[in-house]
Structure formats: structure tokens, C-alpha cells
C-alpha positions in Angstrom: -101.3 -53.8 -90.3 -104.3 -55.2 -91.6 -102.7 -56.2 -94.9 -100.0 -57.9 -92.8 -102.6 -59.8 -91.2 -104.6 -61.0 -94.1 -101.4 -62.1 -95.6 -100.4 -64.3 -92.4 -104.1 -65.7 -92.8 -103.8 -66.5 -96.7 -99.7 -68.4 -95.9 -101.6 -70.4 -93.0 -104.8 -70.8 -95.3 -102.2 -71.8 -98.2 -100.2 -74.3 -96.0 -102.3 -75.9 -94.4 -104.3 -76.8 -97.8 -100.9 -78.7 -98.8 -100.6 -80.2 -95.8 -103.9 -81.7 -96.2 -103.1 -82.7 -100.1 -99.6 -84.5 -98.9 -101.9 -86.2 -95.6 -103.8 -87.7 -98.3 -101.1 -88.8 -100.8 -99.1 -90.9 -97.7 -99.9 -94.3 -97.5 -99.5 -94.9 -101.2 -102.5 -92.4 -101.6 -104.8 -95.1 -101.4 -108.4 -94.2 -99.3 -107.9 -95.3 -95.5 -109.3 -99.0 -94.6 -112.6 -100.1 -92.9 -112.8 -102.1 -89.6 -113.5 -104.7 -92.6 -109.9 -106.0 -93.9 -109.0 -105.4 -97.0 -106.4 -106.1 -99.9 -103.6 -103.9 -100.0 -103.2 -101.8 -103.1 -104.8 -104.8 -105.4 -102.3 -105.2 -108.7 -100.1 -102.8 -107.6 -98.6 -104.3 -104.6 -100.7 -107.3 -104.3 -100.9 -109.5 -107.4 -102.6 -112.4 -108.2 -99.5 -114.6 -109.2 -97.3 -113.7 -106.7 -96.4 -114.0 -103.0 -96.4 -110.5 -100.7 -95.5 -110.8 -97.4 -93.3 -108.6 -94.7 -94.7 -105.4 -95.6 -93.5 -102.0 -93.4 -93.7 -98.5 -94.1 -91.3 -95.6 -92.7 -92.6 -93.4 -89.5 -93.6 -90.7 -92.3 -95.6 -93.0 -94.7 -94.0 -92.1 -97.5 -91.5 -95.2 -98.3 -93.1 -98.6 -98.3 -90.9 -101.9 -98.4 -92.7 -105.6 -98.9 -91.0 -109.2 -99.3 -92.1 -111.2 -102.5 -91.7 -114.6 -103.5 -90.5 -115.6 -107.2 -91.0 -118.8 -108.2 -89.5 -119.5 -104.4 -86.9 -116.8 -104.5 -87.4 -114.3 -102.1 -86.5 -110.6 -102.8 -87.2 -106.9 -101.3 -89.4 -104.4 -103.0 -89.6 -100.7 -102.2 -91.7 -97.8 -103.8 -91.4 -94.3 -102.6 -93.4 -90.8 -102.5 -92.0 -88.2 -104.8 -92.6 -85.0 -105.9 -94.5 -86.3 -108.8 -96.3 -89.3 -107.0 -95.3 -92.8 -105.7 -92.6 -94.5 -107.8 -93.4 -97.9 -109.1 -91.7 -101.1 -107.0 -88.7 -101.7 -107.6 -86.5 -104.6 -106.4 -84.0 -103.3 -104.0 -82.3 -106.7 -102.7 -82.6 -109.8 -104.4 -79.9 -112.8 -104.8 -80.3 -115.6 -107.2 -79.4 -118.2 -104.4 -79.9 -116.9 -100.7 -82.8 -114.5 -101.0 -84.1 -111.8 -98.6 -87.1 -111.3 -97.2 -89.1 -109.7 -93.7 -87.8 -106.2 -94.0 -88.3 -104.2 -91.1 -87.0 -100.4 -90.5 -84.6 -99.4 -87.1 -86.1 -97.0 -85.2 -83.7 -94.5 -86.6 -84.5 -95.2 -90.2 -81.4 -95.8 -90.5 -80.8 -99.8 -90.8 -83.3 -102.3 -93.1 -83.3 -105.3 -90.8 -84.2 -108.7 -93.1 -84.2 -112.5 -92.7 -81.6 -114.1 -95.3 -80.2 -117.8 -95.8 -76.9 -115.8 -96.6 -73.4 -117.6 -95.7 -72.0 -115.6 -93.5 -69.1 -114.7 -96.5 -72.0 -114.0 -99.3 -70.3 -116.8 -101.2 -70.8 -120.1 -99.7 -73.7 -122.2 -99.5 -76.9 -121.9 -98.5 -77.2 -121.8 -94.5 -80.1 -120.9 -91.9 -82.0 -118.2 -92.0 -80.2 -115.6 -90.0 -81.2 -111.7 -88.9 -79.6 -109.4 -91.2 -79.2 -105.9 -91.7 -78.2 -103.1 -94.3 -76.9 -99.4 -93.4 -78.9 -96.5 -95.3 -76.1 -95.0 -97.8 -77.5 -91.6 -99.2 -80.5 -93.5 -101.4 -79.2 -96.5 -101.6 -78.0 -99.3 -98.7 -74.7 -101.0 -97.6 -74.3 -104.0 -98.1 -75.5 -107.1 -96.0 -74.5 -107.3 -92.5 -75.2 -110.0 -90.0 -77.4 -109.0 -86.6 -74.2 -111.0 -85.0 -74.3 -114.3 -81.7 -76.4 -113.1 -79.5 -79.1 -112.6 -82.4 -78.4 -115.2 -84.8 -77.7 -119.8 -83.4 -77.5 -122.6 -85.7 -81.0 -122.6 -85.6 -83.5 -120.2 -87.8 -84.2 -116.7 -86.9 -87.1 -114.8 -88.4 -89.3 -111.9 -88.6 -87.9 -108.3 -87.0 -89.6 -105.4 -85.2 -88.4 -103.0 -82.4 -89.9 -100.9 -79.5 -88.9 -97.5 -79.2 -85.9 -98.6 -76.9 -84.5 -100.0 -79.2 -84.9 -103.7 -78.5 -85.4 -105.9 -81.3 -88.1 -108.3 -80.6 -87.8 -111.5 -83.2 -88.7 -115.7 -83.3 -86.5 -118.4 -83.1 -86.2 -122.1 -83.0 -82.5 -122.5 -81.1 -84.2 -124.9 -78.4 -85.5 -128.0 -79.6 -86.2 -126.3 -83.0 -89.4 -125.0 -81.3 -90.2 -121.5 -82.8 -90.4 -118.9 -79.5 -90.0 -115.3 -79.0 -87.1 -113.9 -77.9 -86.2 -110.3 -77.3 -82.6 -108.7 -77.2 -81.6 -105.3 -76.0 -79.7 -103.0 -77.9 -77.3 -101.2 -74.9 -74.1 -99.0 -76.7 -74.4 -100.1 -80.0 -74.6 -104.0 -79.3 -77.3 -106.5 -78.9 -77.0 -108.2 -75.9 -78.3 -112.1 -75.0 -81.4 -112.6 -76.2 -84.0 -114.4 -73.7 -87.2 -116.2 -74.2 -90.8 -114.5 -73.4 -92.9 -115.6 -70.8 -96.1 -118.1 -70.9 -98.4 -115.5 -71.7 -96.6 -115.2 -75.3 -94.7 -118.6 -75.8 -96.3 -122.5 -75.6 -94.7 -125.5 -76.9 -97.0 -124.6 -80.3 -95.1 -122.6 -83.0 -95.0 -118.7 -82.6 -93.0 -116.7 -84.8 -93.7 -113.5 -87.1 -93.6 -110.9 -84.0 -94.5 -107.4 -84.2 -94.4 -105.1 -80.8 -96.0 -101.8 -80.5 -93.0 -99.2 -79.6 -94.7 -98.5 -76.5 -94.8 -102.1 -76.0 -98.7 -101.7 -75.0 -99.1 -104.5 -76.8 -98.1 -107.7 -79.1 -99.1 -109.8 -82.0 -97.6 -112.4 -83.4 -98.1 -115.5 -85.6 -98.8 -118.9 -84.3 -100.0 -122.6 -84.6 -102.1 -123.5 -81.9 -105.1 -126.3 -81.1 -107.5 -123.2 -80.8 -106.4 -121.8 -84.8 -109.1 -121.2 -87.4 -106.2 -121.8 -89.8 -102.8 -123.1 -91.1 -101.4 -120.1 -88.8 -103.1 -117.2 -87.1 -102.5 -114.0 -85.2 -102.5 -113.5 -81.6 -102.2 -111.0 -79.6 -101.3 -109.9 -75.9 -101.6 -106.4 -74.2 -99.1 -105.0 -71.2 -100.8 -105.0 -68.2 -99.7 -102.1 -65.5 -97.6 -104.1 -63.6 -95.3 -105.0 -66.8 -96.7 -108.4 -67.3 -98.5 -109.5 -70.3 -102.4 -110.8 -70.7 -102.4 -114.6 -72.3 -102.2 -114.1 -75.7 -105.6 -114.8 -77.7 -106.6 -115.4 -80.7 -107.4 -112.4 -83.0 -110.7 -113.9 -84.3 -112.3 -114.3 -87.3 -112.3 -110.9 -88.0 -108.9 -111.2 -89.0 -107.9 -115.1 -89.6 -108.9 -117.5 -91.9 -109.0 -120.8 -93.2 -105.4 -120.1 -94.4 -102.4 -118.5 -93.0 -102.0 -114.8 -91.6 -98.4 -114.2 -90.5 -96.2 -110.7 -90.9 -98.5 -108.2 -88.4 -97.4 -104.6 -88.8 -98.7 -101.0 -87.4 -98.1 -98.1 -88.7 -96.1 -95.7 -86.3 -99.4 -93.3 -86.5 -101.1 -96.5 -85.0 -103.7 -95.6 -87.5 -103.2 -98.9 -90.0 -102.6 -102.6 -89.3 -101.0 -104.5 -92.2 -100.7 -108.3 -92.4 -100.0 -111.2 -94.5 -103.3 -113.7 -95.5 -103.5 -116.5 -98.4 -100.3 -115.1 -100.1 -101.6 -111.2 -100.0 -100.9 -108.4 -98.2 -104.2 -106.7 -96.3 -104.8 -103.8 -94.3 -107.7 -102.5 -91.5 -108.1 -99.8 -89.2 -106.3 -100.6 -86.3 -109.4 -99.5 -84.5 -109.8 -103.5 -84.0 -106.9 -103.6 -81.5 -108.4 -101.3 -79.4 -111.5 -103.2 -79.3 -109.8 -106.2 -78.8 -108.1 -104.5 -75.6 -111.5 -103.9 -74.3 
């Protein structure tokens, strides 16, 4: 009996030592952020010549995707954990002519959601940016398929994210070519009419580049307004008990700059906030949200 028992103590002693060395090889194995932003995985992921932007990782932290711009050619990276480390980026979707970039996971894992100036026949010219999406196909990914009407106008559509629901939350500029955001319920498979957010969220300034938490406790986006420290910064709003949302603010200096912050992203641990400034990718502890909240 008491052998039986050490050797239940030496498997739990055993696992949960490998649980702590996978815990610290998620997240591209890099050592957790500060309240102090800084740049994401320098010459790895963020490069000095190039342009990162739209950056996600999976529920599990273990696949990471990033949009990159090429000379002005957008394209979609992805690096993965393995059983020998993380895998170098590679370029999963790229097109000479129509380009793809703000890739964003479903809540299933299952769809890559992304922003494309695709024709709607992948051979035509150029058109508007529309909300795309590809079906996950053993390792690889289907491909393209349009988010359909009531996502995509004759106008541009941008940036992706989703609550847990479900409903995809995302900018537009169908009205007057003023960039708002819209949200769109996902009900039996479909997405239904998207409609405009409320005052607290959209001005007549620019707002675009939305990310929701899944609980929806709160929101930030990206957006131009007379009270900016920058060529764009992010804002965000927190759900107040009733359903409502607080007027947006102004994240601060502690996270805008000078330049332009755009593409906000949590991970679904809530542990890591990721974001877009001067053409790199950063990251913080998203400790700073829940100060902000305060």
C-alpha cells in the first residue's frame, strides 16, 4: 500500500513538473511582460524592416498568427509549438495582388477570419476590403470564403474579433464612409444584420480595429479623435451592470504614442494584451485594464 502511494505521489510529482515546463514554453516561450509595454519577440516576430500588425494567438497559446506588410503586400504569418519547440514563421496566406491581413481565430478554432481586397471570384480586380474567412482542413486551411451581405457593403470592412456568443464584432465605413462599429450575431450558422454601437463607442471621428473581451466586460478599439496623443490611439469602454457601456476613454500614455496603435488583442487567459505601435507588435500585462476599470 505504501508503495502504491509513493508511486501516485512520484506520477503527480512527475506531471505536474511538465506541466510547469509546457506553462513556460506557451506564448512563444518568451518571459511574461511588465505593466511597462514592450516589443514582441524582437527579430523574431518584430523586425526592424518590416510592418507586424493583427497579431492573435489560439485559446491554448501554442499557435500564434500576425499580418505583415511587404513592400505594401500584405500577407499572414503563423508559427506553432511543437514537440521540439516553436517552428519558425511561415507565410500561410499571401497573394501577389489582393493580400490578407487582420487574422483573427472563431471561437471554435475552427475558422481564420481576415480582411482581404479579394474579388469576390479570386480573379478579378482589386475591390474593397471585405471580411473573409478560411475553414481549418487537418493542418492546413480551405480556401478563402467571404463573411457574406450582412457583413461585407461596398464600403470597407476591417478588423475581426468575437465574444463567446459567437458575435463577430468588426468596423466599417458603409455610412458616409465614416469608420463605426458594428456588431453582427451569428444565430444557426448565419450572420444576421449588422447594427451600429451606441455613443459611448461610436463619434463622427474614425473608430475601427475592435477587439471585445468574450465576456464582453469590456472593449477597445482604435480611433482618431481631438483628445489623441497620436496618428490613432486605443480606447476603451467597460459594460456596466445594466448592459450599457461607459464612454469610451483614452487608454493614456501608458499605452499610446506619438504614432499609431491600432490591432488590440487579449489573450483568452486574459493574462496578455497585444497591440500594434509605430509598425511593431508589443505586449503588457493586461493588469493595466483592470486598473483602467478602476
Amino acid at each position: 500500500m505504501k508503495k502504491q502511494v509513493a508511486l501516485l505521489l512520484l506520477v503527480g510529482f512527475l506531471t505536474s513538473c511538465n506541466s510547469q515546463v509546457k506553462e513556460t514554453q506557451l506564448y512563444l516561450g518568451l518571459t511574461p511582460p511588465s505593466t511597462t509595454p514592450e516589443v514582441f519577440a524582437p527579430g523574431l516576430i518584430s523586425t526592424e524592416k518590416e510592418y507586424e500588425f493583427g497579431s492573435v494567438f489560439n485559446k491554448d497559446g501554442t499557435e500564434f498568427y500576425y499580418g505583415v506588410n511587404v513592400g505594401g503586400r500584405e500577407e499572414i504569418r503563423f508559427c506553432e509549438l511543437r514537440e521540439e519547440g516553436w517552428s519558425n514563421p511561415t507565410v500561410i496566406m499571401s497573394h501577389e495582388r489582393y493580400g490578407y491581413n487582420d487574422p483573427f481565430l472563431s471561437p471554435d478554432e475552427q475558422r481564420l477570419y481576415f480582411i482581404s481586397k479579394r474579388a469576390m471570384d479570386g480573379q478579378g480586380d482589386l475591390k474593397d476590403y471585405d471580411i473573409w474567412y478560411a475553414e481549418r482542413q487537418g493542418d492546413g486551411w480551405s480556401d478563402p470564403i467571404n463573411a457574406g451581405p450582412n457583413i461585407n457593403t461596398g464600403g470597407e470592412e476591417y478588423y475581426i474579433s468575437f465574444n463567446k456568443a459567437g458575435t463577430m464584432y468588426f468596423s466599417s465605413n458603409k455610412i458616409d464612409g465614416n469608420f463605426d462599429i458594428y456588431t453582427s450575431e451569428f444565430v444557426d450558422g448565419e450572420f444576421q444584420a449588422a447594427v451600429p454601437m451606441g455613443e459611448a463607442i461610436n463619434t463622427t471621428s474614425y473608430e475601427a480595429d475592435v477587439f471585445i473581451d468574450p465576456g464582453e466586460s469590456y472593449i477597445i478599439f482604435c480611433a482618431r479623435r481631438p483628445d489623441g496623443l497620436g496618428q490613432g490611439d486605443l480606447y476603451i469602454s467597460f459594460k456596466k451592470e445594466d448592459g450599457t457601456w461607459t464612454p469610451s476613454k483614452n487608454m493614456g500614455e501608458q499605452i499610446n504614442t506619438r504614432g499609431h496603435e491600432l490591432c488590440p488583442f487579449v489573450t483568452m487567459n486574459g493574462k496578455y494584451f497585444l497591440y500594434t505601435s509605430n509598425k511593431d507588435i508589443y505586449w503588457v500585462d493586461a493588469k493595466i485594464i483592470e486598473d483602467m476599470r478602476k
